[in-house]
Rosetta silent file (secondary structure, phi, psi, omega in degrees, C-alpha in Angstrom):
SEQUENCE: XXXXXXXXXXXXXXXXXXXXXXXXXXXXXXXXXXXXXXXXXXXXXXXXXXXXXXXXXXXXXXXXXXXXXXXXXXXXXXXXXXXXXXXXXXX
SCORE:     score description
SCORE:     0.000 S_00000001
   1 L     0.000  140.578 -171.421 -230.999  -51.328  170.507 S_00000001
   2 L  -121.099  132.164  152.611 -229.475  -49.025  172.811 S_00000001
   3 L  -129.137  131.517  171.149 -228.469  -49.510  176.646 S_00000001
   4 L   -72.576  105.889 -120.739 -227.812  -47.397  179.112 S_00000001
   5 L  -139.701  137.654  155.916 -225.426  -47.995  182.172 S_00000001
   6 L   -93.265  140.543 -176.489 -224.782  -45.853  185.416 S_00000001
   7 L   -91.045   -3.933  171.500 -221.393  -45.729  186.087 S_00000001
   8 L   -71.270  -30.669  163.890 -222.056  -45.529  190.382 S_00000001
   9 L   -95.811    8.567  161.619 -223.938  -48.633  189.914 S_00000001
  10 L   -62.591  131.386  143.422 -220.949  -50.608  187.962 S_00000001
  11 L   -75.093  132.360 -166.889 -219.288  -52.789  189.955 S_00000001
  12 L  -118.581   90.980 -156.640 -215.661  -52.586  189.988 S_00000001
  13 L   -52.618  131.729  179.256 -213.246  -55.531  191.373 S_00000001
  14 L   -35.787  123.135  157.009 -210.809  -54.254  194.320 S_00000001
  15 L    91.723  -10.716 -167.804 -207.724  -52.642  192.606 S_00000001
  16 L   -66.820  -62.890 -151.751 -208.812  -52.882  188.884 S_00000001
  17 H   -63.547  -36.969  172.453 -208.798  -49.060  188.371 S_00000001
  18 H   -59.561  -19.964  170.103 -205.228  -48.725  190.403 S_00000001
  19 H   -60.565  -56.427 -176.296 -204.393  -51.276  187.867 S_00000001
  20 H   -52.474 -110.867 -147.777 -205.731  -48.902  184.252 S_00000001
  21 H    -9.182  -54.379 -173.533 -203.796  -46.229  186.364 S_00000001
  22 L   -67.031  -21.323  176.603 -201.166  -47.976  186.584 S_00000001
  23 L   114.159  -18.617  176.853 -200.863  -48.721  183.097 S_00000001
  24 L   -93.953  141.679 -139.572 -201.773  -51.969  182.870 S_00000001
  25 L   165.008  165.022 -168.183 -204.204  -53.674  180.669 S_00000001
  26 L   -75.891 -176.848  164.341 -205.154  -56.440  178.360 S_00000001
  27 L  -109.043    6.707  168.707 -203.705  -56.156  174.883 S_00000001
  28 L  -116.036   53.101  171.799 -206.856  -56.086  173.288 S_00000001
  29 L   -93.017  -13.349 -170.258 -208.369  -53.011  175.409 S_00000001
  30 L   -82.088  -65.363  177.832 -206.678  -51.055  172.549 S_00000001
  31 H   -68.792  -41.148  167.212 -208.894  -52.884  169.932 S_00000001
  32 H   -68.707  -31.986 -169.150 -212.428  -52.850  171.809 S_00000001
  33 H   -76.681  -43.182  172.394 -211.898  -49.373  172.607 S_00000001
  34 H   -48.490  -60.458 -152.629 -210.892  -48.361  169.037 S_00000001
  35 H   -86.728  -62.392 -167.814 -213.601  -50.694  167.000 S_00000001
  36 H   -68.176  -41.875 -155.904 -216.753  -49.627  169.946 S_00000001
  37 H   -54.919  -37.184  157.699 -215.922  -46.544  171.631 S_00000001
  38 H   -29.131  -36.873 -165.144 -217.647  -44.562  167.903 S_00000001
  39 L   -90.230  -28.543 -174.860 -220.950  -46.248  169.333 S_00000001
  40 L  -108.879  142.492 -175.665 -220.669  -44.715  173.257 S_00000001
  41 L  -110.843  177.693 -162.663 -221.557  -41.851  174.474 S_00000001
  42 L  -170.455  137.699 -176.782 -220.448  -40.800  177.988 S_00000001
  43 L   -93.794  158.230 -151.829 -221.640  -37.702  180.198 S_00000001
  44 L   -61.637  -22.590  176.172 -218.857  -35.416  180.841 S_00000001
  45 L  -110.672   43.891  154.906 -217.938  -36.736  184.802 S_00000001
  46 L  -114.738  165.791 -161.735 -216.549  -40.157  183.994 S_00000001
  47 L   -81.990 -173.678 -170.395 -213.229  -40.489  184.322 S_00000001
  48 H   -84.273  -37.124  176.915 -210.792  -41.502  181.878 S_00000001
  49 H   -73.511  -31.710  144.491 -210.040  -44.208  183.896 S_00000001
  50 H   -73.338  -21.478 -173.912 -213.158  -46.040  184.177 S_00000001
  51 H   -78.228  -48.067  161.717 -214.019  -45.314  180.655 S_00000001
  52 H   -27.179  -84.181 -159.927 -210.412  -47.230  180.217 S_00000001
  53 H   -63.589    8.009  179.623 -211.640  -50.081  182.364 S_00000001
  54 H   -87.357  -23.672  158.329 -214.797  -50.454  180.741 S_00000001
  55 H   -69.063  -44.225 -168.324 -212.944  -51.801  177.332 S_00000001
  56 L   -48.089  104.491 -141.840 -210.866  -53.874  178.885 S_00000001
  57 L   -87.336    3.417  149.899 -211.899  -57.150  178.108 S_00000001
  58 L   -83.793    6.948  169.941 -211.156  -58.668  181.406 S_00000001
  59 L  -125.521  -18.529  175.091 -213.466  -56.486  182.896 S_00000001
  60 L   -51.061  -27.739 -161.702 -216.000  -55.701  180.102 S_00000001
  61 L    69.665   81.495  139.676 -218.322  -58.743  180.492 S_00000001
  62 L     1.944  -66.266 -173.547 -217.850  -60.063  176.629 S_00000001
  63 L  -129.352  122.220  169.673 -220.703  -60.941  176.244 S_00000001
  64 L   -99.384   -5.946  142.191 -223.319  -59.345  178.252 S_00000001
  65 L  -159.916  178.946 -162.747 -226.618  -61.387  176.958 S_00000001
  66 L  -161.474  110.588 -164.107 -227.518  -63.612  174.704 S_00000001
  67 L  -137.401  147.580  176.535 -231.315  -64.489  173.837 S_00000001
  68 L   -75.932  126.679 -123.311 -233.171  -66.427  171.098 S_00000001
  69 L  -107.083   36.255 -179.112 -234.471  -63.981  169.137 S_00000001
  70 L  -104.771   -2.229 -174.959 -238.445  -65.684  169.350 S_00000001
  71 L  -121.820  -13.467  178.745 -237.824  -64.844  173.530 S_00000001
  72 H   -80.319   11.548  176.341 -236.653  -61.097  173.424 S_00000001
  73 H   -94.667  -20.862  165.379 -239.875  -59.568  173.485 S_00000001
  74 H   -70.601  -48.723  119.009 -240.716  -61.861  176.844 S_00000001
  75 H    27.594  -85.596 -144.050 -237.122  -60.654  177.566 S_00000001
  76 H   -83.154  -30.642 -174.789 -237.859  -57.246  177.334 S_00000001
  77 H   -90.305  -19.162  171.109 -240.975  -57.249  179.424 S_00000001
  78 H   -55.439  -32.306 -175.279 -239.473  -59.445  182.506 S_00000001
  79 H   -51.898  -75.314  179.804 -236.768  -56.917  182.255 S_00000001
  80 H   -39.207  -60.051  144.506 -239.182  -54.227  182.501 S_00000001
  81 H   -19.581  -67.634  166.821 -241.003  -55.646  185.186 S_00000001
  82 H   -52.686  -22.121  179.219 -238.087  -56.050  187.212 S_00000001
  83 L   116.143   -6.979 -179.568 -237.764  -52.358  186.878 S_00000001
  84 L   -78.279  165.613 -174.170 -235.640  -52.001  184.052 S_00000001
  85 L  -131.874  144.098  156.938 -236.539  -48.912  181.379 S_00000001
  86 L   -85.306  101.743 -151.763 -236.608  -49.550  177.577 S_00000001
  87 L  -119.781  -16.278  161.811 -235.086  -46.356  176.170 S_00000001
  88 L  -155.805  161.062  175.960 -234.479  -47.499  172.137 S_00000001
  89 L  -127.892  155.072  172.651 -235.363  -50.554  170.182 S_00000001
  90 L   -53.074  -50.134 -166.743 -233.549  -52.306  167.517 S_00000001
  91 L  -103.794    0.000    0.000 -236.444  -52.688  164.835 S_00000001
């Protein structure tokens, strides 16, 4: 399964990015970026620095869902509904 993210519709908490500028970070933004970053692609005008804060794991969302896997095809069409686009499947 693949998903696709704008980064103009991320929301970013006041000050986070002046943090990653700044140098500051978790100590495992080093390890999510290293073990996922193989897996993302990214169009050529995001910054370094959001692609930073996007690892970080106090800003990543962890876990961003979590479904039984007899409900993701009802899932996938509320989604869809709602306006959402399916652009790859898992199976």
């Amino acid at each position: 399964m693949a998903l696709q993210f704008f980064s103009k519709d991320i929301p970013v908490l006041s000050g986070a990015l002046d943090c990653i500028r700044a140098g500051y970070g978790s100590r495992r933004l080093k390890n999510n970026r290293d073990f996922a970053e193989c897996v993302v692609g990214y169009e050529s005008s995001i910054a370094d620095d959001l692609k930073t804060l996007l690892f970080d794991p106090q800003t990543a969302g962890g876990l961003l869902i979590s479904v039984a896997e007899d409900d993701c095809e009802e899932l996938v069409v509320e989604l869809q509904s709602a306006g959402f686009r399916r652009v790859a499947s898992a199976r």
